[in-house]
C-alpha positions in Angstrom: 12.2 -8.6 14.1 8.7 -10.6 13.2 8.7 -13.8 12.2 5.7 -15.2 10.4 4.2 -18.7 11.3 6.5 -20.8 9.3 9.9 -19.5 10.5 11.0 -17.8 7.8 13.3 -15.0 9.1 11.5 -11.3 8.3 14.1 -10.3 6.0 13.5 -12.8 3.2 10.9 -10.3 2.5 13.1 -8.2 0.8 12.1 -10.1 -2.5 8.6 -9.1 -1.4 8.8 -5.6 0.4 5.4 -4.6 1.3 2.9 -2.3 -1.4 3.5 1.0 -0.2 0.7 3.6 0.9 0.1 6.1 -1.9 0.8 10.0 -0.9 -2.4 12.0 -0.1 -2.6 14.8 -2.6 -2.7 18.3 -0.7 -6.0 20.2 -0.7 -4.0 22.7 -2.9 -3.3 19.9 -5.9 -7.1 20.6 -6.8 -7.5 23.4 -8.9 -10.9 23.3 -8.3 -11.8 23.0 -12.5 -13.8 20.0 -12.7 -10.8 18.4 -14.1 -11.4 14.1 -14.8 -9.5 12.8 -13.4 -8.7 14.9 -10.9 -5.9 14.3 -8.9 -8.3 13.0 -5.9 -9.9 10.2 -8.0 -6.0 9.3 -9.1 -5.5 9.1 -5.5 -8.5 7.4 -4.7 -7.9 5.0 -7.5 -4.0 4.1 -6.1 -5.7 4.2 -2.9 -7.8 0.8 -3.9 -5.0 -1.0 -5.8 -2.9 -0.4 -2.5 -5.4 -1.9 -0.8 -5.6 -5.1 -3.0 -2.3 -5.1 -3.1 -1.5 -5.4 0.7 -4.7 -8.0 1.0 -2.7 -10.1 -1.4 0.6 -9.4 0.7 -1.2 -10.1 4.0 -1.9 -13.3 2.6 1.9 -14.2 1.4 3.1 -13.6 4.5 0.3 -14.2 7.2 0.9 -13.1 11.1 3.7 -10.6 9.7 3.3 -6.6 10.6 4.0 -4.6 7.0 4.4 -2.2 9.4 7.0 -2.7 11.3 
């Protein structure tokens, strides 16, 4: 189990679970109508916010692996 650099046992993080990645839409959730938004902007869109998200994370809970 990781422990980040202040000794606080890993699973106090379970006020603080880690953002989770969003689902990739399948190739087949396009329709292929033009439509805005279309369900790979919406991805593309969560896609950022998860990113900010588990920058800010990261930076809560330095040297710990979201992963793992």
């Amino acid at each position: 189990m990781s422990t980040p650099s202040n000794d606080v046992p890993a699973k106090s993080f379970v006020d603080d679970p880690p953002p989770r990645r969003p689902v990739e839409p399948d190739p087949a959730d396009c329709c292929g109508e033009g439509c805005v938004p279309c369900v790979f902007d919406r991805y593309d869109a969560a896609l950022e916010r998860y990113r900010e998200a588990l920058a800010a994370w990261r930076e809560r809970h330095p040297g710990v692996d979201p992963d793992a």
